[in-house]
C-alpha positions in Angstrom: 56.0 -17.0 111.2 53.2 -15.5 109.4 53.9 -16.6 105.9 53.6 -19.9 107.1 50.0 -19.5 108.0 49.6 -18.0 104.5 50.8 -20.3 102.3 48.8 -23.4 104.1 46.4 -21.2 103.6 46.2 -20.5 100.0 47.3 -24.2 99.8 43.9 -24.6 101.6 42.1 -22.4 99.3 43.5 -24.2 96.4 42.6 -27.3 97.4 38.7 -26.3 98.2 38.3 -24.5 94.8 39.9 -28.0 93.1 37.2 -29.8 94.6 34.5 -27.8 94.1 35.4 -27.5 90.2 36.6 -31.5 90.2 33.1 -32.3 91.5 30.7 -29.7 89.3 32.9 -31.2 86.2 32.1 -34.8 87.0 28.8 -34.3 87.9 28.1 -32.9 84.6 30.0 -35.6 82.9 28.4 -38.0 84.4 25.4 -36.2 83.9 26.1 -36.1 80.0 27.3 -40.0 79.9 24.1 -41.0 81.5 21.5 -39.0 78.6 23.8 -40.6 75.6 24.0 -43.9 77.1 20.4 -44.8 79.0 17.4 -44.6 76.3 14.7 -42.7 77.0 11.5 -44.0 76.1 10.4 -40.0 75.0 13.3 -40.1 72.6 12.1 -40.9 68.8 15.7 -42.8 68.6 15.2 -44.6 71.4 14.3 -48.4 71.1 11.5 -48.3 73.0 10.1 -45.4 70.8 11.2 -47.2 67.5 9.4 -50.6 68.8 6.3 -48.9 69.1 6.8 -47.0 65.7 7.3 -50.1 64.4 3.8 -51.6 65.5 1.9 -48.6 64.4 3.4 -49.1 60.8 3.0 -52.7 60.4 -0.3 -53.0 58.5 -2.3 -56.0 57.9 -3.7 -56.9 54.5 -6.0 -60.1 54.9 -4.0 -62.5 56.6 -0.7 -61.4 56.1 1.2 -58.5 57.3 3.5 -55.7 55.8 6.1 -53.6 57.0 7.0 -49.8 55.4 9.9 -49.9 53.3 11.9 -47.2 55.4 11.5 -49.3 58.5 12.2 -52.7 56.7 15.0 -51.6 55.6 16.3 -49.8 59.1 16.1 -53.1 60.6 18.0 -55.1 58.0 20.7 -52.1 58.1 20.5 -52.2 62.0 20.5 -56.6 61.9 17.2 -55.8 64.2 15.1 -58.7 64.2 10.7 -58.4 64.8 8.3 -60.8 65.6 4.4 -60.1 66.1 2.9 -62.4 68.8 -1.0 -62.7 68.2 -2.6 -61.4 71.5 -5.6 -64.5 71.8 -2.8 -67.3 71.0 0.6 -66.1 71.6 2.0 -67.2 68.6 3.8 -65.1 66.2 2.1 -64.1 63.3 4.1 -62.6 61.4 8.1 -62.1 61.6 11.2 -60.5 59.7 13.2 -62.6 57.4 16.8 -62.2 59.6 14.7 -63.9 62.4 17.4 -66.2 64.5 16.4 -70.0 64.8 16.8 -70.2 68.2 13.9 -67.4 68.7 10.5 -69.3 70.0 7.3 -69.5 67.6 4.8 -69.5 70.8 4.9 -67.7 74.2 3.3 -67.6 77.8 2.5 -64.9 79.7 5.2 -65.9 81.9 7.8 -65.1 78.9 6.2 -62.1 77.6 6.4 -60.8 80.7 10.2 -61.4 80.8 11.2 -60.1 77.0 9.0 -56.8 77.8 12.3 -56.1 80.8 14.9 -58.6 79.6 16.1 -60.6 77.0 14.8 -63.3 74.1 18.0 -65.8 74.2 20.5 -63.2 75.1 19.3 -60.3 72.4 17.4 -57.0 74.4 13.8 -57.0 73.4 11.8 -53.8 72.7 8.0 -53.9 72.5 4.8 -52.2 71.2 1.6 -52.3 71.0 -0.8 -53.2 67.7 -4.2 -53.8 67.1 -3.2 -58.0 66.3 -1.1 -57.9 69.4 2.2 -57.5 70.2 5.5 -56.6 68.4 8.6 -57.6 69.5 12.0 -55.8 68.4 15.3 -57.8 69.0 18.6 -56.1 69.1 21.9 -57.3 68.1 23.1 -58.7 71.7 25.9 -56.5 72.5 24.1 -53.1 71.2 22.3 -52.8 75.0 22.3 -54.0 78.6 19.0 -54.0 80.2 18.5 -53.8 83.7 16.1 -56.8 84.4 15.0 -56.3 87.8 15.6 -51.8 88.1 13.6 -52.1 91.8 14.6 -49.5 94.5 12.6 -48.5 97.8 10.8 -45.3 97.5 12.4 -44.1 100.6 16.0 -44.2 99.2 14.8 -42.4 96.1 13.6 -39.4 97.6 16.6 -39.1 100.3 18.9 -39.7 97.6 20.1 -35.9 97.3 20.5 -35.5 101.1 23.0 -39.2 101.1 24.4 -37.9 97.7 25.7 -35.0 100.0 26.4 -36.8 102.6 28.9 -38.7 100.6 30.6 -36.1 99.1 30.9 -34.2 102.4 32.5 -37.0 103.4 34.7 -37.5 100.6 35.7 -33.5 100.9 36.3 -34.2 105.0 38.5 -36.7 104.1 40.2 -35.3 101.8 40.9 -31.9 104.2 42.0 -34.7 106.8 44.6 -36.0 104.5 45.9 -32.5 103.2 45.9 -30.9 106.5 48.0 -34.1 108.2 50.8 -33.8 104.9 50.8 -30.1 105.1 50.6 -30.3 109.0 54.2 -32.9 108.7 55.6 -29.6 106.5 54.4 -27.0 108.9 56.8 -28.5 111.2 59.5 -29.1 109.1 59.4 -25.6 107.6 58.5 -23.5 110.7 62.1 -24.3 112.1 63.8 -23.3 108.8 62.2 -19.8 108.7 63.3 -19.1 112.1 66.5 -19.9 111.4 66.6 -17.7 108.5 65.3 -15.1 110.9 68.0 -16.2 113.5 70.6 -16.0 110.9 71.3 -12.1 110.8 71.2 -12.3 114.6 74.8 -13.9 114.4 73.3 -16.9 116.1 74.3 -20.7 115.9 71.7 -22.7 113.7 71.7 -26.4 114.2 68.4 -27.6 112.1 67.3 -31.6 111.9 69.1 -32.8 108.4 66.6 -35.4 107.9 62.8 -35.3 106.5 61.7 -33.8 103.0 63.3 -30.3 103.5 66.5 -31.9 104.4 68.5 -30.2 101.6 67.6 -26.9 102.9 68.4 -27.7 106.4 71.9 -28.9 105.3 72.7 -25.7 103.8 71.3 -23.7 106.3 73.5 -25.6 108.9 76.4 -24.7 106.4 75.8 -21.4 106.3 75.7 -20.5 109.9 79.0 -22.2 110.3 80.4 -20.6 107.4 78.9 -17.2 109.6 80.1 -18.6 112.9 83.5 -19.6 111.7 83.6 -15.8 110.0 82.4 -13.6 113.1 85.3 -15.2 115.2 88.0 -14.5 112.4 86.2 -10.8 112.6 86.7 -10.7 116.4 90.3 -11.9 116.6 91.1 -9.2 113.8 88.8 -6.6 115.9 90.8 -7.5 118.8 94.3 -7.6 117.3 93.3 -4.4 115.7 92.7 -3.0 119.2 95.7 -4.5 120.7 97.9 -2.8 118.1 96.6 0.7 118.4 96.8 0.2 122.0 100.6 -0.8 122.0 101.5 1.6 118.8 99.8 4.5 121.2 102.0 3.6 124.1 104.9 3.5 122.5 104.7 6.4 120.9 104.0 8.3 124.1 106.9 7.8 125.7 109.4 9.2 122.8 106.8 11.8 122.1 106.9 13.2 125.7 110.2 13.3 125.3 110.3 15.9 121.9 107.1 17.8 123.7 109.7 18.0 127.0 113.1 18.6 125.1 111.0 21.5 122.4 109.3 23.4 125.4 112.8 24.0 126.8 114.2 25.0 123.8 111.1 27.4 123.3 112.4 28.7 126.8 115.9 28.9 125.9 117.3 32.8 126.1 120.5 31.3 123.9 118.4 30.5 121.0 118.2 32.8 118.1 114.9 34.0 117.1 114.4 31.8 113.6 115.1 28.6 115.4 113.2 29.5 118.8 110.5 29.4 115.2 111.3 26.6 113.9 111.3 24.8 117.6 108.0 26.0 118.3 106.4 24.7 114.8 108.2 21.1 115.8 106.2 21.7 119.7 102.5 22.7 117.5 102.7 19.8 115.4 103.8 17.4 118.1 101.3 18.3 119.9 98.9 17.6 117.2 100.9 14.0 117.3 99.9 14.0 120.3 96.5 14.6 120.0 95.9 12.2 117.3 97.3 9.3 119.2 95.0 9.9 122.1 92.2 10.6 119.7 93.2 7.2 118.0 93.0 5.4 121.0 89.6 6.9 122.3 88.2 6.3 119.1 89.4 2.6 119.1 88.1 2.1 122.6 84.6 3.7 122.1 84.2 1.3 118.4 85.0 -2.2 120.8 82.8 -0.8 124.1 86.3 -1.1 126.0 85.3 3.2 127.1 83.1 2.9 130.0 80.4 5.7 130.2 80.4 7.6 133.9 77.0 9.5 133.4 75.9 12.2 135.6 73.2 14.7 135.2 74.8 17.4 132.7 74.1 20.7 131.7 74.6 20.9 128.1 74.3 24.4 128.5 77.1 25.3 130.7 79.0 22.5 129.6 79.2 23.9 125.7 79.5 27.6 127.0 82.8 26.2 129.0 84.3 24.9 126.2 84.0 28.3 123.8 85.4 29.9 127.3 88.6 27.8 127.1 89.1 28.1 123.7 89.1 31.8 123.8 91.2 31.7 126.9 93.5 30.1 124.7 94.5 33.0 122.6 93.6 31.9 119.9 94.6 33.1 116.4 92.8 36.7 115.5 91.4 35.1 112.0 89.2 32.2 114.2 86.2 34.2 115.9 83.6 32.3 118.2 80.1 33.5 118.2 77.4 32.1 120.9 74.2 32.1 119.7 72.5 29.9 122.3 69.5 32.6 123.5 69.8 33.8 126.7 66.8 32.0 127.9 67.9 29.0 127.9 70.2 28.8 130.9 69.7 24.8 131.0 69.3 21.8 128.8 69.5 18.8 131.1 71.1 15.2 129.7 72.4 12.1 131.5 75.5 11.6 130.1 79.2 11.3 130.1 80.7 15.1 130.9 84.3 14.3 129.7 83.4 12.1 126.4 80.6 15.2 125.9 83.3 17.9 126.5 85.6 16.2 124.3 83.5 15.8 121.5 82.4 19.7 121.3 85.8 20.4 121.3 86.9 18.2 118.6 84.1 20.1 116.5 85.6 23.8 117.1 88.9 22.3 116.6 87.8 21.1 113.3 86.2 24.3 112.0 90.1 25.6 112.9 91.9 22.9 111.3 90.0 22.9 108.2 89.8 26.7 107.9 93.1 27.5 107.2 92.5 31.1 105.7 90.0 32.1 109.1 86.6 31.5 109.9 83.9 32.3 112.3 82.7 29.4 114.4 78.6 30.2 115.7 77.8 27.5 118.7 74.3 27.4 119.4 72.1 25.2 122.4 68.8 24.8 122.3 66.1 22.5 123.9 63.8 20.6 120.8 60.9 18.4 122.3 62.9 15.9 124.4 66.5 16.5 123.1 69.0 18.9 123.7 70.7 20.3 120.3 74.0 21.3 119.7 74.7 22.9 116.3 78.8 23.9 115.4 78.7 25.8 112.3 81.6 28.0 110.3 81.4 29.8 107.3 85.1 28.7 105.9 85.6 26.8 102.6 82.7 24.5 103.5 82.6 20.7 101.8 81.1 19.4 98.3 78.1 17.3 98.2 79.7 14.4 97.5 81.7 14.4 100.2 79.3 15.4 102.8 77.4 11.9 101.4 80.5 10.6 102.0 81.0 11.6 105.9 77.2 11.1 106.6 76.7 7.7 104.9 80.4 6.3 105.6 80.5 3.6 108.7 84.2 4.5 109.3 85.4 8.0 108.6 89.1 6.7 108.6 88.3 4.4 105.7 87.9 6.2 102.4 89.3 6.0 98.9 89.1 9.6 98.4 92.1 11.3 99.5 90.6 15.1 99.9 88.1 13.7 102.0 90.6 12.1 104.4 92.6 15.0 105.1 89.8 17.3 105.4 87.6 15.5 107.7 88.7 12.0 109.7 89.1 11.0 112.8 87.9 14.1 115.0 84.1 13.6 113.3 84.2 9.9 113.5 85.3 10.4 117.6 81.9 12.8 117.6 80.1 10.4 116.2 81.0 7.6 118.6 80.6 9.6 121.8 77.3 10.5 120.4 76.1 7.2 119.5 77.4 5.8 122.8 74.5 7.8 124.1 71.8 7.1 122.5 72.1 10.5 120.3 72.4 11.3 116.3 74.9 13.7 114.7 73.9 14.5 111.5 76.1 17.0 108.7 75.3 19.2 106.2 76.0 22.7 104.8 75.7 26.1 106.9 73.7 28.9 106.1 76.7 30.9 106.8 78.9 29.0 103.9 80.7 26.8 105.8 80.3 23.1 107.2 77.6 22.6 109.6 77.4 19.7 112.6 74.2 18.9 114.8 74.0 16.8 117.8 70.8 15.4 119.2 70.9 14.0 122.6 67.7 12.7 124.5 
């Protein structure tokens, strides 16, 4: 489950920086709106600036007044209106010629006071100062919105960066609360669905909610494990019936086959035979014998792939045990062109492993068997036992006609040595090296195989 904490996570992450970037780039919109739109009284295009550079141009000749020519004609272009309001009598003096009719000739304090912040009949009123009093400019009504009464308490002025953050931390809280609570809901609809994904492999049933936002996802999921389901017990039955048939093919055989192996041995025995067939019968007893042996080798192998070939460990001495089976097969008489060397040192007089002694004996066997087999032309078989950290290693080795590359990938990397395509690789090496394997990995141990340094094929057994 930890790419779930990981993507809320960066989902987290993306969220903060968003924020953080929403807010600098509306603070400095905002920022920017506010210095184009509110006129500053500094600025020399401001109104405020203009009505006062109005009043300082406005020049008095005798008893009438004049206006520069650049400003007259500003205001006519900008339909500004101005009006000079004598400071002893409070009437206006001196006016524009655009002057609206409905703006007063005479004044009280009272309305001065109110067109310095506000408004003459609905146009926005900018004033400055002159030596004959004061000038009024009037702006087309709809070119500015004064704020008449702009009173507000000392005290929330100078806290207003401490509630300004307040607010926004607020806003950001919020807006964590309501992200964490959505991505919280999806948590828990996608923490089930990972664990089914994990639960998958593990051949178990999945049975997920098919309702919610990820219900499309839980629907298939639920799909697929019955697909999985419905599969693995197909796989079983066949694993069974596959069981059931080498079990009953390698009964029946036995019984006709005991009967050849009975009838031959006789006939081996026979003092009326004639020397080429008492040859002949005793090539028909070898290779029923190897019938024989590859029945019960079928059926071991099929019980040890299905667990049906229960393991009676003991304390074993891998030693003796290995030294045993060289003993029997020289006992054997074997043929002149097959030598066995022992190269186990003589040191080592134990190597101690809990295991089964029969399944064990069987498999060392089945590798100096192979080394005869598949060595038809003679080869020297070197056994070796020796004690590595905590495992006991047992290395079968010949130097006969050895195996190519690709098929020692092959038998190394194949799960079932009786299943291959290439026909050289199934007669040369089957079933004996897959029952190795098997006894080996029933306990707990590796057999790995490569080439000898003599030539030949080499096989290694690790047990713990």
């Amino acid at each position: 489950m930890k790419s779930v904490p990981k993507l809320i996570a960066r989902f987290i992450g993306i969220l903060l920086l968003s924020v953080i970037l929403l807010a600098i780039i509306n603070i400095a919109l905002l920022g920017l709106i506010l210095f184009k739109q509110f006129p500053d009284s500094s600025n020399s295009d401001s109104p405020y600036q203009y009505a006062q550079t109005v009043a300082d141009n406005l020049t008095k000749t005798g008893d009438s007044f004049s206006l520069d020519v650049n400003d007259s004609t500003t205001l006519k272009k900008e339909n500004i209106w101005a009006v000079l309001i004598d400071e002893n009598s409070k009437q206006v003096i001196w006016h524009t010629e655009n002057l609206p009719n409905n703006v007063p000739n005479s004044y009280t304090l009272s309305d001065i006071s109110s067109l310095t912040s506000g408004y003459i009949e609905g146009y926005p009123t900018y004033t400055g100062s002159s030596n004959d009093g004061l000038v009024v400019l009037g702006y087309p009504k709809k070119s500015y919105w004064k704020h008449t009464t702009p009173t507000w308490k000392y005290k929330f002025i100078a806290n207003l960066p401490q509630i300004f953050m307040i607010a926004l931390s607020i806003n950001v809280i919020l807006i964590l609360f309501i992200y964490l609570w959505f991505t919280g809901k999806l948590t828990r609809s996608v923490n089930p669905i990972v664990q089914s994904i994990k639960d998958l492999p593990k051949s178990k049933r999945v049975k997920l909610n098919e309702k919610g936002t990820l219900s499309e996802i839980a629907v298939n999921i639920n799909q697929t494990s019955r697909i999985l389901q419905d599969q693995e017990k197909e796989l079983k039955k066949k694993e069974v019936a596959r069981a059931d048939w080498i079990a009953g093919i390698s009964h029946d055989i036995r019984t006709p086959l005991s009967m050849v192996l009975g009838y031959t041995s006789q006939l081996v025995n026979s003092q009326t035979l004639s020397t080429e067939n008492k040859q002949k019968t005793k090539v028909i007893l070898r290779q029923s014998e190897k019938i024989r042996n590859l029945v019960d080798d079928l059926n071991l192998s099929s019980k040890l792939e299905y667990s049906m070939q229960p393991l009676n460990t003991t304390q074993v001495n891998m030693v003796a045990l290995v030294r045993q089976v060289v003993v029997d097969f020289m006992n054997n008489d074997i043929e002149d062109k097959y030598a066995i060397e022992w190269l186990t040192e003589e040191s080592l007089s134990s190597c101690m492993v809990y295991a089964d002694k029969d399944l064990l004996k069987r498999a060392i066997t089945n590798l100096i068997q192979n080394g005869i087999n598949h060595n038809p032309e003679g080869c020297t078989i070197y056994v070796t036992v020796k004690q590595q950290s905590e495992q006991c290693v047992i290395q079968v080795e010949d130097n006969g006609v050895g195996i190519t590359d690709a098929q020692l990938e092959k038998l190394n990397h194949s799960p079932h040595y009786m299943i291959s395509r290439d026909s050289g690789l199934e007669q040369r090496h089957g079933l004996g090296l897959l029952i190795v394997k098997q006894i080996v990995e029933s306990h707990n141990g590796k057999m790995t195989l490569g080439h000898s340094h003599y030539g030949g094929l080499s096989v290694c057994i690790n047990l713990p």
